[in-house]
C-alpha positions in Angstrom: 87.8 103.5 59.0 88.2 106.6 57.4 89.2 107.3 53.8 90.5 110.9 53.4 89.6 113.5 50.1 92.3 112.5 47.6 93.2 109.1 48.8 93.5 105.9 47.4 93.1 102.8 49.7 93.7 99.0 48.8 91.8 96.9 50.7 93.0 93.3 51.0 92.1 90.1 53.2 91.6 86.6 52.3 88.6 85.3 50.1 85.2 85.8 51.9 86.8 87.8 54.5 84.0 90.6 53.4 85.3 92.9 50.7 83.4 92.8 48.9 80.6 93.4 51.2 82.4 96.2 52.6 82.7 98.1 49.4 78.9 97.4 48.4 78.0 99.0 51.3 80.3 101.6 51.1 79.1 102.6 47.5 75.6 102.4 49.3 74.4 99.4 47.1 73.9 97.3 50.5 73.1 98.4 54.2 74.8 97.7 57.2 72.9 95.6 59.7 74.9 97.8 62.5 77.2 101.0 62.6 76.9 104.3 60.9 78.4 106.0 57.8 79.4 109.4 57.0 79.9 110.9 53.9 81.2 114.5 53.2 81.4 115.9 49.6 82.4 119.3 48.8 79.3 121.9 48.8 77.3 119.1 50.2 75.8 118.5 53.9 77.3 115.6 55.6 75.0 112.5 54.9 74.9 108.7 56.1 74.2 107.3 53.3 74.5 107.6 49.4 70.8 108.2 47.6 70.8 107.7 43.9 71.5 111.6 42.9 74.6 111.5 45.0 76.0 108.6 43.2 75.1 110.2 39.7 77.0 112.8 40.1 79.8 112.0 42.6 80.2 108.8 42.8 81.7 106.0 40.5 81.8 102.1 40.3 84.2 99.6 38.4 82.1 96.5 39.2 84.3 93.2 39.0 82.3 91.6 36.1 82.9 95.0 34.2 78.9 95.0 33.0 79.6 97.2 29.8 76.5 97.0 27.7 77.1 94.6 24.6 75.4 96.3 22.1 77.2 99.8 22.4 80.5 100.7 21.2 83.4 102.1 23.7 82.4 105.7 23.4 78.5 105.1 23.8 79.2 102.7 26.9 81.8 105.8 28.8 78.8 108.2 27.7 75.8 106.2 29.5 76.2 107.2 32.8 76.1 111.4 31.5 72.7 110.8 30.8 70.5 112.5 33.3 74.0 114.9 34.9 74.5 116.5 31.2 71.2 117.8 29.1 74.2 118.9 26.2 74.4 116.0 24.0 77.8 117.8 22.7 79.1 118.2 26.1 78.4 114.5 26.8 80.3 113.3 23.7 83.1 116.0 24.3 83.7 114.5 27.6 83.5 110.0 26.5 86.2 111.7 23.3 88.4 113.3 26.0 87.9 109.8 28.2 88.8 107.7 26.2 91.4 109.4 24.5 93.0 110.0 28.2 92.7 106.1 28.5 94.6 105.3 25.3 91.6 103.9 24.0 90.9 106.3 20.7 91.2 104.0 18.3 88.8 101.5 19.9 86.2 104.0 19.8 83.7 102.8 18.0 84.2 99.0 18.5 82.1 97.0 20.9 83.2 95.3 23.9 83.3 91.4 22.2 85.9 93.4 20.1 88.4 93.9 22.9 90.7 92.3 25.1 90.1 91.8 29.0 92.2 94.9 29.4 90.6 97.0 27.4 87.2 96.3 28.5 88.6 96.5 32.3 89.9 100.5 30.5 86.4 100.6 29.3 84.7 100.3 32.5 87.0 102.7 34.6 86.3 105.2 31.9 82.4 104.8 32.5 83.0 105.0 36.6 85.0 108.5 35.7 83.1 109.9 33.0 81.1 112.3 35.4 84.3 113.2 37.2 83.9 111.7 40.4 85.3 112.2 43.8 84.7 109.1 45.2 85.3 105.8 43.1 85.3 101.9 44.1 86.8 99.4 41.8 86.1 95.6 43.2 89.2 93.5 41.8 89.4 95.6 38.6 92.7 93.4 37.5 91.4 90.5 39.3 91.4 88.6 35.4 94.3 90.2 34.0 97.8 89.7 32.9 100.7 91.6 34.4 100.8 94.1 31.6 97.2 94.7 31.3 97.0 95.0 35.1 99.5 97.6 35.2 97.3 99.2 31.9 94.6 99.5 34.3 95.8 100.5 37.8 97.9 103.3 36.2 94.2 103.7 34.3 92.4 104.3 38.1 95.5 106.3 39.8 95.4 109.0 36.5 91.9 109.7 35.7 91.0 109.5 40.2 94.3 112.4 39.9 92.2 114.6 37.3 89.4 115.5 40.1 92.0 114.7 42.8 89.1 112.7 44.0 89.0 109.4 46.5 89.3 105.7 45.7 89.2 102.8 47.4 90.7 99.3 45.5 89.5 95.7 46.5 92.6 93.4 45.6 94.2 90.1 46.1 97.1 91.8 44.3 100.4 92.9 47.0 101.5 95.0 43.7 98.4 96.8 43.0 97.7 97.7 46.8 101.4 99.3 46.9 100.4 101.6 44.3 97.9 103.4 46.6 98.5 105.6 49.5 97.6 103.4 52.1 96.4 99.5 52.5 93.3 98.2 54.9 93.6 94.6 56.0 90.3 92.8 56.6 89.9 89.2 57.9 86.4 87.5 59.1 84.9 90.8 58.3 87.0 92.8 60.8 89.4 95.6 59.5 92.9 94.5 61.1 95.2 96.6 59.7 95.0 100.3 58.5 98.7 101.1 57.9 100.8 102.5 55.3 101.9 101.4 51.7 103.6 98.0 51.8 106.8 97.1 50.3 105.6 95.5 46.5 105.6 96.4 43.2 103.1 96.6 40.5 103.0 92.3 39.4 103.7 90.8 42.7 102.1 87.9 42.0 98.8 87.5 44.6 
């Protein structure tokens, strides 16, 4: 498989078909007990796999179970992953402002996540996976928990801010609706990729 600069893949396949598994070792948080990966990121040598400072700067997460740190409000949780890519404490807070205002989010700024809704903590975490600016961004099930309004909150959430660095992202989903709002859709099924075709014929809310 290969996922092109700019693109956004869904991929889909039964439960415990290995999509998860997939992504995690895309993202370079697992490795692969055979094959070979190959990663090209502007101004960057070709590499086979992801080391820590790569995934600082380039790469972002929206992990299922969302992970946003309790204790922090909305702007401080977007602003964590700056630390150690921008020294300007200004610049940092700046960019979590311009975040979440972009995620419609502004006036939950400085509530913490038990404050919010499932959506909004879903907004939350995509705006933590994108506060660096990204190229390359995996979000496992990010509207796996969600109502139809919220999910379409969030995918249109993913397809906006991955637009701003025109940057790569690849969606695991159960969802038909969500997968036809990317570019293309991967099929996986007993760990196999068996389809690597073209958007499908859905909208956003199909039910899965």
């Amino acid at each position: 498989m290969t996922i092109a600069y700019g693109e956004s893949v869904a991929l889909m396949g039964p439960s415990g078909c290995g999509k998860t598994t997939l992504l995690s070792i895309l993202a370079g948080l697992m490795l692969p007990d055979t094959g070979k990966l190959d990663y090209w990121f502007p101004g960057l040598p070709s590499t086979d796999r992801l080391t820590a400072a790569i995934r600082r700067h380039h790469v972002g997460i929206v992990f299922q179970s969302i992970h946003l740190i309790p204790t922090l409000t909305v702007l401080e949780n977007v602003e964590i992953p700056m630390f150690g890519v921008e020294k300007s404490a200004d610049r940092r807070l700046h960019r979590a402002r311009e975040v979440v205002e972009r995620l419609g989010l502004s006036a939950f700024a400085d509530m913490r996540p038990h404050q919010l809704s499932g959506g909004e903590r879903q907004r939350v975490a995509i705006g933590r996976a994108f506060a660096n600016r990204p190229i390359l961004v995996f979000a496992d099930e990010p509207t796996g928990n969600l109502d139809t309004v919220s999910s379409d909150h969030v995918v249109q959430a993913l397809l906006d801010m991955a637009s701003q660095t025109n940057g790569s992202l690849l969606v695991v989903t159960h969802n038909p609706g969500v997968a036809a709002c990317m570019d293309r859709i991967l099929t996986i099924v007993d760990g196999r990729i068996v389809t690597n075709g073209a958007k499908a014929p859905a909208r956003l809310g199909t039910a899965s």
